[in-house]
C-alpha positions, 0 to 999 in steps of 0.5 A, spaced: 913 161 271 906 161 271 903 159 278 897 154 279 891 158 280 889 154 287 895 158 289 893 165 287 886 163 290 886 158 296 878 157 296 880 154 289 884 148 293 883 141 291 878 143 285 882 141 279 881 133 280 878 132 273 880 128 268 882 129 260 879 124 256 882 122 250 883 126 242 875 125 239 871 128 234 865 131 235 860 131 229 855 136 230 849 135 225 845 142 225 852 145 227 848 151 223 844 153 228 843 157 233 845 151 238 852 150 235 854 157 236 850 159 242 852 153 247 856 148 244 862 152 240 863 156 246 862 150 252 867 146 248 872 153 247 872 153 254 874 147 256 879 148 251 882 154 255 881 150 261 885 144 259 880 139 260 880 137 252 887 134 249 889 138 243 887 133 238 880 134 240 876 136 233 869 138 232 865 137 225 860 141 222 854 138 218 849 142 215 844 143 208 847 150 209 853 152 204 858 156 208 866 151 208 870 151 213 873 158 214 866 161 214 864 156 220 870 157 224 869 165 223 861 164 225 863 160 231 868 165 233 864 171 234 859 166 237 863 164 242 866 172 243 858 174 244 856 168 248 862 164 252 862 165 260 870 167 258 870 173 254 873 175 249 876 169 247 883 168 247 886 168 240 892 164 242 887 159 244 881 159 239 887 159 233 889 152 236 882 149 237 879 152 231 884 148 227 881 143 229 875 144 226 871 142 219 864 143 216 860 139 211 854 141 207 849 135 206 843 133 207 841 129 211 837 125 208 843 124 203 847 118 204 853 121 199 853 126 205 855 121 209 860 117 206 863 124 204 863 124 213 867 117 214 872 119 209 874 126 213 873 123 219 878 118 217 882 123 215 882 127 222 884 120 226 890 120 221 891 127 223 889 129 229 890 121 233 882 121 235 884 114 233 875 112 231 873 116 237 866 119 235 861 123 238 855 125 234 850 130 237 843 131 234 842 139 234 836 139 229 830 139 229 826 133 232 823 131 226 830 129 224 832 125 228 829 118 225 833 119 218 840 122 221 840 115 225 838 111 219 844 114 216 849 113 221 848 106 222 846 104 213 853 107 213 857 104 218 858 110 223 855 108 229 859 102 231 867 102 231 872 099 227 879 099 230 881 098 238 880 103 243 875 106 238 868 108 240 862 111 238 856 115 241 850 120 240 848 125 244 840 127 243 837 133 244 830 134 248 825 133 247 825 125 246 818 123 242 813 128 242 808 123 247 808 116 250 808 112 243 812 117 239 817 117 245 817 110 244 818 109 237 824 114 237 828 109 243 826 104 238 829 107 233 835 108 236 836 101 239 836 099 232 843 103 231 846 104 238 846 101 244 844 103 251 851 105 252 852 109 247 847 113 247 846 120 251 840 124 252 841 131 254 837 135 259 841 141 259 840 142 266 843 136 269 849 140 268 848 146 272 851 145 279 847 146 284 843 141 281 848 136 281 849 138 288 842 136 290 845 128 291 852 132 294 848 135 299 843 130 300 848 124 301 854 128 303 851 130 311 849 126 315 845 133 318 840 132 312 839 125 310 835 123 317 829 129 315 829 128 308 822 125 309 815 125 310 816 125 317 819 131 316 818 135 311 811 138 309 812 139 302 816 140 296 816 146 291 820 146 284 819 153 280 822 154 274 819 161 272 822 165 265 821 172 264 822 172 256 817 170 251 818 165 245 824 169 242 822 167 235 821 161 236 812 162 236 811 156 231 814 151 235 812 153 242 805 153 239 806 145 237 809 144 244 807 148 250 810 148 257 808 141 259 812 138 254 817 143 253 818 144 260 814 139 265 816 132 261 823 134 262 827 138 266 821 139 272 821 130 272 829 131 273 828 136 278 823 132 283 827 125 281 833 128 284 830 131 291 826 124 292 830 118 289 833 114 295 840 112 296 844 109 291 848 103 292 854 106 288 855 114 284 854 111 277 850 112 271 846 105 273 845 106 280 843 113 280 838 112 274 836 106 277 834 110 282 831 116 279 826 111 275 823 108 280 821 115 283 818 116 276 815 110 277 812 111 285 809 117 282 801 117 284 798 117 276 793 122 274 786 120 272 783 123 266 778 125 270 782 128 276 786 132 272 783 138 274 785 137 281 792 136 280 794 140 274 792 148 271 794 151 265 795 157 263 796 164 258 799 170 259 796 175 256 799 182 255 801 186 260 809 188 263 815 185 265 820 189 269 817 195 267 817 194 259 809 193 256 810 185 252 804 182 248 799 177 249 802 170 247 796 171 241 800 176 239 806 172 239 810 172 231 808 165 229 803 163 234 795 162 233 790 167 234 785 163 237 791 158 240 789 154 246 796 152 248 799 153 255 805 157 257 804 156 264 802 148 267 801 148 275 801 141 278 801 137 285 803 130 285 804 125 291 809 120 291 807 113 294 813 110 296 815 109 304 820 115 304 814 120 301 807 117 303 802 123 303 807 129 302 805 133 296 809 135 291 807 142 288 811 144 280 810 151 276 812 153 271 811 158 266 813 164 260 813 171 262 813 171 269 815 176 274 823 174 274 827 169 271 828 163 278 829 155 278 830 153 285 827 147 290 825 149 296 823 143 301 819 146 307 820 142 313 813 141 318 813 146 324 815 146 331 812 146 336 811 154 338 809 153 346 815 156 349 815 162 344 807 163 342 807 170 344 813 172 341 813 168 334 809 172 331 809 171 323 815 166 324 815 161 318 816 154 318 824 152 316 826 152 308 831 149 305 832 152 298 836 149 293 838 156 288 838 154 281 838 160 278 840 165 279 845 167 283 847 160 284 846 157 291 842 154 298 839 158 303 836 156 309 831 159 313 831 159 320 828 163 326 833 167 332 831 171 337 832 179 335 837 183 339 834 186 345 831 184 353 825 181 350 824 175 347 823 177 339 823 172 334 824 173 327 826 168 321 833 169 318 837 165 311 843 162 312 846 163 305 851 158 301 853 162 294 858 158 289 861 164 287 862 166 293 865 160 297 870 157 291 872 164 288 871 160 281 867 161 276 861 156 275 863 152 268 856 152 264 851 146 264 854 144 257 861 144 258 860 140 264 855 134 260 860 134 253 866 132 258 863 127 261 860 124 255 867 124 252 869 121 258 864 115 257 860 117 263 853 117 262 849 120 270 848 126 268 844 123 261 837 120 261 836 113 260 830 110 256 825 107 261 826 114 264 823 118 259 818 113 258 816 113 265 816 121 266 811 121 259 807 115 261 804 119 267 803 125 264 799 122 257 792 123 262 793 130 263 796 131 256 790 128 252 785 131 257 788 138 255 788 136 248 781 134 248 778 139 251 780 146 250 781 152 255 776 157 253 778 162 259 785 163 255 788 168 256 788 166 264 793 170 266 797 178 264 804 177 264 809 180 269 804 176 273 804 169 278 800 165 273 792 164 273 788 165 279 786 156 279 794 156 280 794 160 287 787 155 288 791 148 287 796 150 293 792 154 297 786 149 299 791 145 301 792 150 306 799 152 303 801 158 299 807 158 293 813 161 296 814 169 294 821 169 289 
């Protein structure tokens, strides 16, 4: 008899207390793509294999490529054997989830593709018990969305029919390409679904250090009293990637890091560290309260948003001893392009926990290493008992480790071993791997289970997204109105531009070497 796995590993016990939502169906739209076989398949195979979805739970693919089923479920099976977290893939396994698995070629502006879809779904609920229950996730292209939406609601798809039904939509970032954009997609969609039903994905929510930002905070009574102005001195978010635009020139020259990075994930991030304590651990609660946080922020004026904001382009240079070229060199990009790979930002949040407390962001392509963290610097001590012997003793950090090497450390200072007062400083360290002897599930597993669970945290609300674009339109329509002409302003392999290090440092402050 197969023994449970907190048996075998002690540090596993008490971890399985998941629930397992019910037999649905996922339609994937753009399930040609890279997203689908990518993250998506793979995510949802793993929670297959950790029985976390029932076996009736089936997936249907809908593409303008022509490729049937059998081709699809061939593609996605050497997807998940190149790109799962479990590999290689269990045959026993994919051969029972494939076989919940459909494609449909349509277009998607095609409304017989969508009658041809309510006829297989029909046929799948009779099958397979998923009973009306329906995912529908966005993997397109934004420009897609307004027409996928239509469709589903002149064809009847977006609203269930039958008890213990229900349908939901889960969108891919980014949600508009501005402020008014944004707005008339939320439009659009509240026109078809309901707020209930609408889950809008920000894949980093689902990493696990990121969801224990609210554990760590709100679970130890030792954190909680300092996590304030009294206290900290400064926060600094980095998401810092070494790759480049991996063929994907012509949209990054559309979007740039402000939009593709800053908008989204960095807002999360620094909601997540600076909201106040929910009243309960539920969707309304915990958004409620990351929404006020955005709408605290001090705004940006057009005419100071060079004091707060830098932008920046990598030209050529090396990253881990390989020679990359410049961003003008990038397959799809322009020659002459003025669009930033890199955005430095400094923001206060003027509410009573944070007044004055500066919160420093960067973000950028081809930097030196690929981290996500948040380090929150506490104020310094008082020195005068050890003034001789502190020497370049730093303040304590607590950094938050998004990736990789998933984890919190904490910097403090301790005596060196020996018969005079030495002090130096030292990490205390947490690693997930380490202390739980499990593996981490991938961001993706964890955010399509709570959307079939009907748990809608980790997704962004709709005031949400408009409160992170409303404060960054002055510098957004600055940049665009005003070109840089000193692009490109840093080599790559590098820490971004000199004005960069500039905005930290007049304050007296430095950016944390990664």
């Amino acid at each position: 008899m197969e023994r449970e796995a907190s048996e075998l590993n002690p540090l596993r016990e008490g971890l399985r207390l998941e629930r397992t939502p019910e037999p649905s169906v996922m339609v994937i739209f753009g399930a040609s793509g890279d997203l689908t076989r990518r993250k998506l398949i793979p995510a949802l195979y793993n929670l297959a294999r950790e029985r976390l979805i029932p076996p009736g739970f089936s997936v249907v693919g809908f593409a303008r490529r022509d490729i049937g089923t059998e081709r699809f479920r061939a593609a996605m099976l050497d997807g998940t054997n190149q790109f799962s977290r479990s590999r290689p893939v269990q045959p026993s396994i994919w051969e029972t989830f494939a076989q919940g698995m459909y494609y449909l070629q349509s277009d998607f502006a095609d409304a017989d593709g969508y009658r041809r879809l309510g006829q297989l779904l029909d046929q799948i609920d009779r099958e397979r018990g998923t009973v009306g229950r329906r995912i529908f996730y966005l993997a397109t292209p934004p420009s897609t969305y307004s027409e996928i939406i239509r469709q589903l609601g002149a064809s009847g798809l977006a609203h269930p029919t039958q008890a213990n039904a229900w349908s939901r939509i889960i969108i891919e970032k980014p949600i508009g390409r501005d402020l008014v954009s944004a707005i008339e997609l939320n439009r659009q969609v509240a026109e078809v679904f309901t707020e209930d039903q609408v889950y809008r994905i920000d894949h980093y929510l689902g990493k696990e250090t990121v969801q224990n930002i609210l554990v760590f905070r709100f679970a130890n009574g030792i954190f909680e009293p300092i996590w304030n102005r009294r206290y900290v001195d400064h926060v600094q978010i980095t998401v810092s990637e070494s790759i480049g635009l991996e063929g994907r020139g012509r949209y990054y020259d559309e979007t740039g890091a402000l939009r593709d990075m800053v908008q989204n994930h960095l807002m999360q991030l620094l909601s997540l560290v600076a909201m106040e304590p929910p009243v309960a651990f539920d969707a309304n609660a915990v958004r409620g309260e990351k929404v006020k946080v955005l709408q605290a922020i001090r705004p940006i004026q057009h005419a100071d948003v060079a004091r707060y904001a830098v932008r920046g382009q990598y030209g050529p240079g090396s990253v881990g001893a390989e020679s990359v070229p410049g961003y003008r060199d990038e397959p799809g990009v322009s020659p002459n392009s003025s669009r930033e790979t890199f955005v430095a930002m400094k923001l206060f949040v003027d509410n009573w926990r944070w007044a004055d407390t500066p919160f420093y962001l960067r973000t950028g392509k081809r930097l030196p290493r690929r981290v996500s963290e948040i380090a929150i610097q506490f104020k310094r001590a008082p020195h005068l008992l050890f003034r001789q012997s502190a020497g370049e003793l730093e303040p304590n950090v607590l950094v938050l480790r998004i990736q990789p090497n998933e984890g919190i450390a904490l910097r403090a200072g301790a005596k060196i071993p020996g018969p005079t007062i030495r002090i130096r400083s030292i990490n205390m360290d947490f690693l997930y791997g380490l202390s739980f002897g499990v593996e981490q599930p991938e961001a993706y597993e964890r955010l399509l289970l709570d959307c079939m669970l009907g748990d809608s945290t980790l997704f962004t609300r709709s005031d949400e997204v408009e409160a992170a674009w409303r404060l960054l339109m002055p510098i957004l329509e600055t940049w665009e109105e005003d070109p840089a002409t000193d692009f490109p302003n840093y080599a790559a392999g590098t820490w971004g531009p000199d004005a960069a290090h500039a905005l930290i440092e007049e304050d007296g402050r430095r950016w944390r070497r990664l």
